[in-house]
N, C-alpha and C positions, 0 to 999 in steps of 0.2 A: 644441769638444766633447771628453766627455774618452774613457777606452776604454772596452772591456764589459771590466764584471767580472765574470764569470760569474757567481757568488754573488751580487751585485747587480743581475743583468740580466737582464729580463722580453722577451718578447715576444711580438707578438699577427701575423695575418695581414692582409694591407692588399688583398686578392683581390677585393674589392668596393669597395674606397674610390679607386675614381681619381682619380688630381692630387692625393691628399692632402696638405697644405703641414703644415711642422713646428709655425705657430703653429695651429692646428687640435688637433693631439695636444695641444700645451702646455695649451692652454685648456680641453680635455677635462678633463686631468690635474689641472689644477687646481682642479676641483671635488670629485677626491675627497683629495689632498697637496697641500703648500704648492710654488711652484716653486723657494723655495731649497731642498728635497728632493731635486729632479730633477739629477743630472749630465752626463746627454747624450740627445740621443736623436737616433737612427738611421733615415733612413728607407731602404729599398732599392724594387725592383720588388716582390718578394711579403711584403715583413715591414717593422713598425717593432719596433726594439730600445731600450729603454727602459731607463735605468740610473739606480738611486736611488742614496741616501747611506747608507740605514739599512735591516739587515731589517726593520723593525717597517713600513719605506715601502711598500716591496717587497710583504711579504705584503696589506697591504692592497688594493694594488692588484691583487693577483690575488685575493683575495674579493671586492672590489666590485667589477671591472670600471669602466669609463668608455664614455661616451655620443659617440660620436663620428656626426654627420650621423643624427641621430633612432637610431642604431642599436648594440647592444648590445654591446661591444667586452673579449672575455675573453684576462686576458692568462696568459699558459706562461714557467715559467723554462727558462732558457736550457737546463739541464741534465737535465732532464728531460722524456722526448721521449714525446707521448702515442703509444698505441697506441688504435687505434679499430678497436671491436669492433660486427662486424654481428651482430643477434640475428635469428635467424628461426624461425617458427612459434610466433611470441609472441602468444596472446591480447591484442585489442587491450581487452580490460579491467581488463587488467593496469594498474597506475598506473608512472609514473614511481619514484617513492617506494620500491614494491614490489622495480619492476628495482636500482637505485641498492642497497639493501638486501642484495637476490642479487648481485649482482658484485663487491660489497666485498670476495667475501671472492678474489680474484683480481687487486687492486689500488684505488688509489686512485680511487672515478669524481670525473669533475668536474664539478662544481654548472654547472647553469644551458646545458651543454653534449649535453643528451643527444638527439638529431633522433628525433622522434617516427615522423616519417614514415616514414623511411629502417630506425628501429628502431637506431642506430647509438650507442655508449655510448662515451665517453671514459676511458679509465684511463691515470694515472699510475702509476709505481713496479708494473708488470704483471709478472706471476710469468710466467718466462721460456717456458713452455709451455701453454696455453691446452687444456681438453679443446674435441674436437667438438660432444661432446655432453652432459648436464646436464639437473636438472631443477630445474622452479621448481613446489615443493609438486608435484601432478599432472601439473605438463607437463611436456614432455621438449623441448626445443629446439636447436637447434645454434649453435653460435657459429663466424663468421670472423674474424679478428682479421690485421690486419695487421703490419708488422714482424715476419713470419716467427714469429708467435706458436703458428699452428696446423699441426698438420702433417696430413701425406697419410694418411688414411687404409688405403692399399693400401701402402704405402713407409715410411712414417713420416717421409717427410723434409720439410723445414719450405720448401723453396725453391719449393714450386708448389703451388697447390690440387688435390682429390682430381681433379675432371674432368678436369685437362690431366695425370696421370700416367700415363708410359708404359709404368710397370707393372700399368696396371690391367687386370682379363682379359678377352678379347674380347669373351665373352658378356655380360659388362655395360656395354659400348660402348651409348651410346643416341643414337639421332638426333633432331638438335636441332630437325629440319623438321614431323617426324610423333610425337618423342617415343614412337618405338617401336627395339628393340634388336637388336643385331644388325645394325645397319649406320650408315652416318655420312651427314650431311645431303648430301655433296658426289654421294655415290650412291642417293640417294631419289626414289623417284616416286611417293610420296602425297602429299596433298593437306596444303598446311601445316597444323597446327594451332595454335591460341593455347596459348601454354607456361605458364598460369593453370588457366584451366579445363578445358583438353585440349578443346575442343570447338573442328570443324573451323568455318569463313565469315567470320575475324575474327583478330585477333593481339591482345596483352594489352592496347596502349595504346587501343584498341575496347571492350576486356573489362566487360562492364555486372557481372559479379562482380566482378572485380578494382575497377572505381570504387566499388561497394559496399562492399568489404570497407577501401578505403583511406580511403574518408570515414568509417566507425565507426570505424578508427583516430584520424583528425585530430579528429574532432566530438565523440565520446562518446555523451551520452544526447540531444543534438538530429539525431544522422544520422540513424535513421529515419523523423524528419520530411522534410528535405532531400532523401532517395532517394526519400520516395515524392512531393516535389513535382517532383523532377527526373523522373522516369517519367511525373508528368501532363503535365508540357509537351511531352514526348517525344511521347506518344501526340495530343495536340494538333496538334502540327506534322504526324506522319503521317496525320492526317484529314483537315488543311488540302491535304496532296499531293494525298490521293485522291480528293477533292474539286474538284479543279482542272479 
């Protein structure tokens, strides 16, 4: 095998592909480059490192991606190291398309990379300081971005998020238990509440809002079918209990 060249050397994360064997990649590979193309490939525990002959190989394989175990497989050059940017209080109407479009102008996003779920955007080549906050047409949203992208609001400084700074001022200290201020969850004595809808009897992973608003996220225009079949079987089974 021969070395990385940087310039010539791709790579993807292998965090889901246990055991993956090198003729696996090869095979992949070869359905989108020829394998006299290929000049090494690397595998470790978390990454295979992937080195062609030619840019023109290279760049292809990080536009098309390859198929590895039925599953979608994008690859990153060596040298440029994404920063992944959480969006939140994003309209889940918002299209994919829409976001990709607004972040551009803060770096490169990459195709076929953006987790809908999570709300989480991939940029290459990210301009070195990220605002918090931003708006898309009428919203105003916040961005977290990793690799010390965003800084502390209270501090300015880039090495911790705004909640864990210790310069932030007492009075807006907020407890994580009760979501009320003015003191910290280690010394609360209310009743927890869910950190979604603020309504005490439940915690978020319970949250019949929060499953609401995360299935309009993933579904679009079929979730409010889905919610309101998911509520009839709900209230099915609870007639079945009270019936018992």
């Amino acid at each position: 095998m021969g070395d990385i060249n940087r310039d010539l050397s791709i790579h993807f994360s292998t965090k889901y592909l246990y055991g993956l064997k090198h003729n696996e990649v090869l095979c992949a590979i070869e359905d989108v480059i020829s394998r006299e193309s290929i000049n090494s490939i690397q595998l470790t525990e978390k990454n295979c490192v992937v080195t062609v002959k030619e840019k023109n190989q290279r760049d292809r394989l990080i536009t098309v991606g390859i198929k590895i175990r039925d599953r979608s497989v994008n690859f990153v050059e060596i040298d440029k190291q994404l920063t992944n940017v959480t969006i939140k209080d994003l309209p889940y109407e918002l299209s994919d398309s829409f976001v990709t479009t607004q972040m551009s102008q803060f770096g490169q996003v990459v195709q076929g990379l953006i987790r809908r779920v999570s709300l989480k955007t991939p940029l290459k080549n990210c301009v070195p300081i990220l605002p918090n906050k931003i708006s898309f047409g009428k919203h105003e949203i916040r961005l977290f971005a990793d690799n010390n992208r965003t800084s502390c609001k209270f501090c300015n400084g880039t090495d911790h998020p705004s909640f864990k700074c210790r310069d932030k001022p007492q009075q807006l200290r907020k407890c994580y238990n009760c979501h009320q201020p003015g003191h910290i969850s280690k010394d609360c004595l209310e009743e927890v509440v869910c950190n979604y809808c603020l309504l005490a009897g439940h915690i978020k992973r319970d949250c019949e809002k929060y499953q609401d608003d995360k299935t309009r996220r993933e579904m679009g225009e079929y979730a409010d079918e889905i919610i309101e079949g998911r509520r009839g079987q709900s209230q099915s089974f609870d007639e079945s209990i009270n019936t018992v």
